[in-house]
C-alpha positions as semicolon CSV with decimal commas, in nm:
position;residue;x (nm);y (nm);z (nm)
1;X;1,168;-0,480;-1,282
2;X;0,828;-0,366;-1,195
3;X;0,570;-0,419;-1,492
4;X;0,286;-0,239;-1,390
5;X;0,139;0,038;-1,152
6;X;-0,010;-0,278;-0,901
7;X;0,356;-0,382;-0,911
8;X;0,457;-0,042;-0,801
9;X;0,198;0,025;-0,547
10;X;0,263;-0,314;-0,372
11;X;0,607;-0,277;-0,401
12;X;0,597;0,110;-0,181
13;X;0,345;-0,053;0,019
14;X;0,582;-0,335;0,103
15;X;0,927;-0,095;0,188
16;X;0,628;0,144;0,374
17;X;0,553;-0,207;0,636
18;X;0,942;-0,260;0,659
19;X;1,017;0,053;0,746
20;X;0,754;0,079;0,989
21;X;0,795;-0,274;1,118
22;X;1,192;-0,101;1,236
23;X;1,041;0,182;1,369
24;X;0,819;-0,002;1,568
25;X;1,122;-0,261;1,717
26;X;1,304;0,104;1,805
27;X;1,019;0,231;1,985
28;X;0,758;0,036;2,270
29;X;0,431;0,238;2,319
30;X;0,370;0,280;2,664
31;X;-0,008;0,132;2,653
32;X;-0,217;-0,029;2,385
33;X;-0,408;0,280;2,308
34;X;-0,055;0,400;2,189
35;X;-0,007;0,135;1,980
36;X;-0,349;0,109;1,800
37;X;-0,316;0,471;1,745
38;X;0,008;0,390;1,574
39;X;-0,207;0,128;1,317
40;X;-0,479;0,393;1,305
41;X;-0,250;0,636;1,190
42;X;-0,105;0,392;0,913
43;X;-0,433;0,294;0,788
44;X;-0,517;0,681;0,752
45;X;-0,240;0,694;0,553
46;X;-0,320;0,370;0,323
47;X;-0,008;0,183;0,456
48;X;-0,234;-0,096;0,594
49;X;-0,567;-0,147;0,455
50;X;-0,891;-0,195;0,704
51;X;-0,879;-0,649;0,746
52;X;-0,500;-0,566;0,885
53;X;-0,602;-0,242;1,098
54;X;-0,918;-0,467;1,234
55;X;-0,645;-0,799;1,286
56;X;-0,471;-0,559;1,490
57;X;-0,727;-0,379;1,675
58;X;-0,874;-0,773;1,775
59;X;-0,555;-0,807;1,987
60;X;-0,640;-0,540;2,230
């Protein structure tokens, strides 16, 4: 069970990645500027915090 609120935050975080992680293997943007607007968008929405957007962004 999940003891406290980090618990829970980390834990919707978590299933938030997965279920973009499928998304992503159903669906190849057509350039990189696609797909860093894709990580843009999920750091907008506090999925991924800024060290994983700028990880990202590094590989373009």
């Amino acid at each position: 069970m999940l003891e406290n609120q980090q618990e829970l935050i980390a834990a919707i975080r978590e299933l938030l990645i997965n279920r973009q992680n499928i998304s992503a293997q159903n669906f190849k943007p057509e350039t990189n500027i696609d797909e860093l607007y894709k990580y843009k968008e999920l750091l907008d929405e506090g999925v991924i915090s800024e060290e994983e957007f700028n990880a990202k962004k590094v590989n373009f």
